[in-house]
SEZAKOL-149669 format. One record per residue (C-alpha): residue number from 1; x, y, z. Coordinates in Angstrom, 1 decimal. Example, Ala and Ser with C-alpha at 12.3 -4.5 7.8 and 13.67 -1.06 7.14 Angstrom:
BEGIN
{r 1, {12.3, -4.5, 7.8}},
{r 2, {13.7, -1.1, 7.1}},
***
This chain:
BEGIN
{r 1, {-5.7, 21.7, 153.0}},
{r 2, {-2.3, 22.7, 151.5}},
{r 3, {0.6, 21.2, 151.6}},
{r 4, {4.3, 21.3, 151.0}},
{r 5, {7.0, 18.6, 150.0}},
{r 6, {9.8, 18.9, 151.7}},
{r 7, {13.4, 16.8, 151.7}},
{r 8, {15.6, 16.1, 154.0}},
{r 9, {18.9, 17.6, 153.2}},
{r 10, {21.5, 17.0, 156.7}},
{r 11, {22.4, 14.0, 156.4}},
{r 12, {23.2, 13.2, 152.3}},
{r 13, {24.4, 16.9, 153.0}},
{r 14, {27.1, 15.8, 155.4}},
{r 15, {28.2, 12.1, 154.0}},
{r 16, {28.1, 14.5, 150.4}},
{r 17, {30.7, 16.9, 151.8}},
{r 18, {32.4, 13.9, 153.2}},
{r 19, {32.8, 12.3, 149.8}},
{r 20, {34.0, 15.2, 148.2}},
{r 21, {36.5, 16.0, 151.5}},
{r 22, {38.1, 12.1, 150.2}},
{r 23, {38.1, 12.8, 146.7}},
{r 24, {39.6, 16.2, 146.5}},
{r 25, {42.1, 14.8, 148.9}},
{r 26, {42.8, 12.0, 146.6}},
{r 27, {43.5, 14.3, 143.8}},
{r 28, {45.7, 16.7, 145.6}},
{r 29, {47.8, 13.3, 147.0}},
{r 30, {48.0, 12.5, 143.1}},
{r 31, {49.4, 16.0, 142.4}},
{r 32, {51.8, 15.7, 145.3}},
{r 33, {53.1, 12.3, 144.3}},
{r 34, {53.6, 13.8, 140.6}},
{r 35, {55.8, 16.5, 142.3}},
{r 36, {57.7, 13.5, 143.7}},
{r 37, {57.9, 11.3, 140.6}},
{r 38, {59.3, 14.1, 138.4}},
{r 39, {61.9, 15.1, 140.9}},
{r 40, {62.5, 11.2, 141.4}},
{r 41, {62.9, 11.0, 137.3}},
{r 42, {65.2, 13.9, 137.4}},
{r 43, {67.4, 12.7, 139.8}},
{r 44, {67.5, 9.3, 138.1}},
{r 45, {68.4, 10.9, 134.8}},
{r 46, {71.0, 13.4, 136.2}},
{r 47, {72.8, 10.4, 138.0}},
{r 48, {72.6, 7.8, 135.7}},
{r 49, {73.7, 9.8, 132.9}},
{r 50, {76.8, 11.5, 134.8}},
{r 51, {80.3, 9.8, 134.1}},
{r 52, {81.2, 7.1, 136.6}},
{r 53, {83.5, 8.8, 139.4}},
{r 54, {85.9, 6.3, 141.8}},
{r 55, {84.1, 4.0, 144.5}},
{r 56, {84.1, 6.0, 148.2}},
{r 57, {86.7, 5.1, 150.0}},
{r 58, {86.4, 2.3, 152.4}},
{r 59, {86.2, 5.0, 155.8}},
{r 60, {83.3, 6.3, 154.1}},
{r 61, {80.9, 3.7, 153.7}},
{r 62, {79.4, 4.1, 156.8}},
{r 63, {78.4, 7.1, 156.7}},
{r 64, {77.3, 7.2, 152.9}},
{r 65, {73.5, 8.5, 152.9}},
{r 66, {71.3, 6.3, 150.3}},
{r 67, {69.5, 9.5, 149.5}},
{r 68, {72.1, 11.3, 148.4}},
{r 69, {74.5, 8.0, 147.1}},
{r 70, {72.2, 5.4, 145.6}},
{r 71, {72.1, 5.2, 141.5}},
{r 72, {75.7, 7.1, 141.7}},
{r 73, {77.5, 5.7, 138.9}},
{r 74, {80.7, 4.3, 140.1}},
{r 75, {84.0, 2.3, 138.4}},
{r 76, {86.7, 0.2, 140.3}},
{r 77, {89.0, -2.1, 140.1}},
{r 78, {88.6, -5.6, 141.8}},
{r 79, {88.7, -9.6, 141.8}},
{r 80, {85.2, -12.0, 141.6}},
{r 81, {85.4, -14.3, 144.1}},
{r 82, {85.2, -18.1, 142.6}},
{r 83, {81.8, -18.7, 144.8}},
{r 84, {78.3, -19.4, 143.1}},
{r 85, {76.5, -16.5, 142.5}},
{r 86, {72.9, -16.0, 144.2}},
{r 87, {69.8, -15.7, 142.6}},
{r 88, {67.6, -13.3, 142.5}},
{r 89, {64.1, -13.7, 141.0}},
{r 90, {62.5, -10.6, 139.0}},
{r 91, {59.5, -10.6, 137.1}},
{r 92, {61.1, -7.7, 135.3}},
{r 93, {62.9, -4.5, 135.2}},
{r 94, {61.7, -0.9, 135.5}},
{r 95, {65.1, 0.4, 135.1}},
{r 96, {66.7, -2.3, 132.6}},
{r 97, {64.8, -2.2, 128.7}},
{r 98, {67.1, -5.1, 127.6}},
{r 99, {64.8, -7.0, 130.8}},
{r 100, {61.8, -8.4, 129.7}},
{r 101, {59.7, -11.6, 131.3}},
{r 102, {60.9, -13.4, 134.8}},
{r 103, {64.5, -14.6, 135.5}},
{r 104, {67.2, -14.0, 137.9}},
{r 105, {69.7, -11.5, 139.2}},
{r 106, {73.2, -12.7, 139.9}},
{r 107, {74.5, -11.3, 143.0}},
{r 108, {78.2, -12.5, 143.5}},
{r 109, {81.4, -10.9, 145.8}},
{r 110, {84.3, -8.7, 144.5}},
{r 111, {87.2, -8.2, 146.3}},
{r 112, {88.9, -4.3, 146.3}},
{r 113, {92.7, -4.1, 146.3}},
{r 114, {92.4, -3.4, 150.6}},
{r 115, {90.7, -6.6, 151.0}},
{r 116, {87.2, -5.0, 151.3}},
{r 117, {84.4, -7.0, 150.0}},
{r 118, {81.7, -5.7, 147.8}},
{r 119, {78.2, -7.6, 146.5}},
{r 120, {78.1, -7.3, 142.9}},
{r 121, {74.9, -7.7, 140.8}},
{r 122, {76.7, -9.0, 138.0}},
{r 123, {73.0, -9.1, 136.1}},
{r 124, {70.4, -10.8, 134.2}},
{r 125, {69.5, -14.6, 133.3}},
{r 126, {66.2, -15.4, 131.6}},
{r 127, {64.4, -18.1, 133.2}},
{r 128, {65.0, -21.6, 132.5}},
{r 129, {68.9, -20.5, 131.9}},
{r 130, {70.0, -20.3, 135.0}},
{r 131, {71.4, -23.4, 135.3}},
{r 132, {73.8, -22.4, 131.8}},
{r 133, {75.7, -20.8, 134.2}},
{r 134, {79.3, -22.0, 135.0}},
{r 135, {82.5, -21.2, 136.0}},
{r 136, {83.2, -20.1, 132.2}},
{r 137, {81.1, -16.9, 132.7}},
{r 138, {83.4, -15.5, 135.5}},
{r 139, {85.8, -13.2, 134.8}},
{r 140, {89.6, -14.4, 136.2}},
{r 141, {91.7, -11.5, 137.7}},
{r 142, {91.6, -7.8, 138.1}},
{r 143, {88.7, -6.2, 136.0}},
{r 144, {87.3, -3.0, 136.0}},
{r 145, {84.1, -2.8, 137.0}},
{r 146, {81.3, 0.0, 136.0}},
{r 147, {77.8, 0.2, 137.9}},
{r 148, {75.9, 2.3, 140.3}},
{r 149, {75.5, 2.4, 143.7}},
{r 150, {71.9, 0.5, 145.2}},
{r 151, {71.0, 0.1, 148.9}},
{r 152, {69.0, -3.1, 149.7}},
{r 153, {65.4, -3.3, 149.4}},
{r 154, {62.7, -4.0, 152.2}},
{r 155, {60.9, -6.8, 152.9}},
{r 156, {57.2, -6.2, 152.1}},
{r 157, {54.2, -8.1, 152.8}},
{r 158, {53.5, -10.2, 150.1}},
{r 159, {57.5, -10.7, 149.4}},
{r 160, {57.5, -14.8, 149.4}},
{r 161, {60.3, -16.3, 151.8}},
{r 162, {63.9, -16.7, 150.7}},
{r 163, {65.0, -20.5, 150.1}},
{r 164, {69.1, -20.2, 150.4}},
{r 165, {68.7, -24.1, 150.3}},
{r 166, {68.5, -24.0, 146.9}},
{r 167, {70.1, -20.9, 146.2}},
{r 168, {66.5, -18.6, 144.9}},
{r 169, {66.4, -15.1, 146.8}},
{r 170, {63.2, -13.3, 146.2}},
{r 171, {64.6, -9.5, 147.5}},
{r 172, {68.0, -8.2, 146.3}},
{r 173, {68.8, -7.7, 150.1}},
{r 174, {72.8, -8.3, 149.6}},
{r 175, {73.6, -8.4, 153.0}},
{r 176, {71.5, -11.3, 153.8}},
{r 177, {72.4, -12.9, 150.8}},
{r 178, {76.3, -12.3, 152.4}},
{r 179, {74.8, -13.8, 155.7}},
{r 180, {73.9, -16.3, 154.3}},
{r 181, {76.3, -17.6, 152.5}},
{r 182, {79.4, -17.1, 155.2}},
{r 183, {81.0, -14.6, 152.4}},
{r 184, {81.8, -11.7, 155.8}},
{r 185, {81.6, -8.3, 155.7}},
{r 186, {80.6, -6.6, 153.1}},
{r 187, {79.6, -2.9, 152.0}},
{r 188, {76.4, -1.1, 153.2}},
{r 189, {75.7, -1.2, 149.2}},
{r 190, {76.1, -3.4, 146.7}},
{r 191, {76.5, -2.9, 142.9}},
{r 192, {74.2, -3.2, 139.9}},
{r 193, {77.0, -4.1, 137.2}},
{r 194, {77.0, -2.1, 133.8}},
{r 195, {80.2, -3.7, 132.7}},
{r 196, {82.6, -5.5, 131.5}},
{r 197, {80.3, -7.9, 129.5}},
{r 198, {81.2, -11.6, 131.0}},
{r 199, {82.9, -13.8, 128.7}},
{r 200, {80.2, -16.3, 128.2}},
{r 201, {77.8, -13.5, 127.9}},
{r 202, {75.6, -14.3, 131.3}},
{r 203, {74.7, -13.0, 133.9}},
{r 204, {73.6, -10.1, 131.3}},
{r 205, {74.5, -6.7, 132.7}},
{r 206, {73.7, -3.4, 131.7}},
{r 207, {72.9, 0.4, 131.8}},
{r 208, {69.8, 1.5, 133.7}},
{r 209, {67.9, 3.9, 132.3}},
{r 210, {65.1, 6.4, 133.9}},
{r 211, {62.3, 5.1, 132.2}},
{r 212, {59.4, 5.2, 135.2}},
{r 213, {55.4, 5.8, 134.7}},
{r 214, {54.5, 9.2, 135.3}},
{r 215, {50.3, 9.0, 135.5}},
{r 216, {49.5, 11.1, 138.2}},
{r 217, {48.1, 14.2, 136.4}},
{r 218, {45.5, 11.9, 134.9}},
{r 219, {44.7, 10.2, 138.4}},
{r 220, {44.5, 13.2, 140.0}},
{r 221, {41.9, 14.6, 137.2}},
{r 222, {39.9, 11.8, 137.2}},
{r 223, {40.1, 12.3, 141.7}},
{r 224, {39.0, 15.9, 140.7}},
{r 225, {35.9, 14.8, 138.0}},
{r 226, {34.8, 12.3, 139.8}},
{r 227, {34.3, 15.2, 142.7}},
{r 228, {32.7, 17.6, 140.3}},
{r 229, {30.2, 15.1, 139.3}},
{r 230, {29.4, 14.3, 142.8}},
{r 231, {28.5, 18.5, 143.7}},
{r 232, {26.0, 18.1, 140.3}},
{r 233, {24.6, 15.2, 141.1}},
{r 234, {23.9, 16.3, 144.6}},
{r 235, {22.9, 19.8, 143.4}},
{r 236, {19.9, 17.9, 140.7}},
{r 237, {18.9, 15.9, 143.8}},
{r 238, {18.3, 18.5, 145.9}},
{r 239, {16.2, 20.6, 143.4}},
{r 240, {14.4, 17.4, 142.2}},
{r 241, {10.9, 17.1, 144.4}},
{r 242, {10.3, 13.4, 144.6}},
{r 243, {10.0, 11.3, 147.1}},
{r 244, {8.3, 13.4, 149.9}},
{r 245, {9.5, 12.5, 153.6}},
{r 246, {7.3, 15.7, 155.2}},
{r 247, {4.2, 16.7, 155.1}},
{r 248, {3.7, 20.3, 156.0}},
{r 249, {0.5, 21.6, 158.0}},
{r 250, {-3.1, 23.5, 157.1}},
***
């Protein structure tokens, strides 16, 4: 009688093509979102370097796009308003190298020569100090303030729940802070403050610097080896004649 060994080759054939259709698409995702992260570092570096140029007038603000606006280095003149400043917990700072380890972001109102109100993150307190802060570290009168422009962040899944109770804010969302508070209207966007330095030297603010993780050409390789080892370890399977499934006729 003779025989041949066969295999079966449909099926791993299909859920093999189907592994290598998921990773070469996650490789090609990680190329696309390095295309995005260089254009987002450029544009961070471009507008966070340029000069600071006058605050939009106050007919503008509603029709300022984020896109175009937000990280727009800014300077004007206006007034703190004597109410205690909102914290803000962070783990850290992506943006800010003077910011390492948890604390707090102080988000307080300032008051533009028309009346206009505008949310000010006045900047950083380590944790533990936050309760070092007092009236002392307010500047009194007419200062000029340097920053850039930021639009509030959104709630995500895992964000824990604000407690305005006791004053602890866990998303730099100033217009609820604003709500909250009863301070009124206030700008569509609020103000990450570079300076003057506070006379009692906190809230710490500071410049913000373009210093995000660019990895994806090393993701996306990896996407891409782990798909070319799949096609040779499919290929040796397939040539390999073990484990017989068919027996063929006389």
């Amino acid at each position: 009688m003779a025989g041949r060994w066969r295999r079966p080759l449909l099926i791993p054939g299909i859920a093999t093509l189907a592994a290598l259709a998921v990773l070469i698409g996650l490789g090609t995702w990680q190329l696309e979102r390095k295309a995005w992260k260089e254009h987002l570092i450029a544009t961070l570096t471009e507008r966070l370097n340029a000069p600071p140029t006058a605050l939009p007038p106050r007919d503008t603000w509603d029709r300022l796009d984020p896109a175009e606006m937000e990280f727009r280095r800014v300077t004007f003149p206006a007034t703190f308003v004597p109410v205690p400043g909102a914290h803000v917990y962070t783990p850290g700072s992506a943006l800010r190298n003077d910011v390492s380890g948890p604390g707090y972001w102080v988000f307080a109102p300032a008051r533009l020569a028309d009346g206009s109100l505008v949310m000010v993150n006045r900047g950083f307190v380590p944790y533990g100090q936050e309760n070092t802060l007092g009236g002392g570290s307010l500047a009194r009168g007419t200062i000029n303030i340097v920053g850039v422009m930021r639009w509030p962040e959104e709630r995500g899944l895992f964000t824990p729940t604000d407690k305005p109770a006791t004053n602890l804010w866990f998303l730099r969302d100033h217009l609820a802070i604003a709500a909250a508070k009863g301070i009124g209207p206030v700008a569509p966007f609020y103000i990450d403050q570079e300076a003057p330095q506070p006379p009692g030297g906190l809230p710490r603010p500071g410049r913000s610097t373009p210093s995000l993780p660019n990895n994806h050409l090393q993701y996306a390789l990896t996407w891409y080896g782990l798909a070319l080892v799949l096609v040779v370890v499919f290929l040796v399977w397939a040539r390999n004649p073990g484990a017989p499934v068919e027996h063929g006729g006389d």
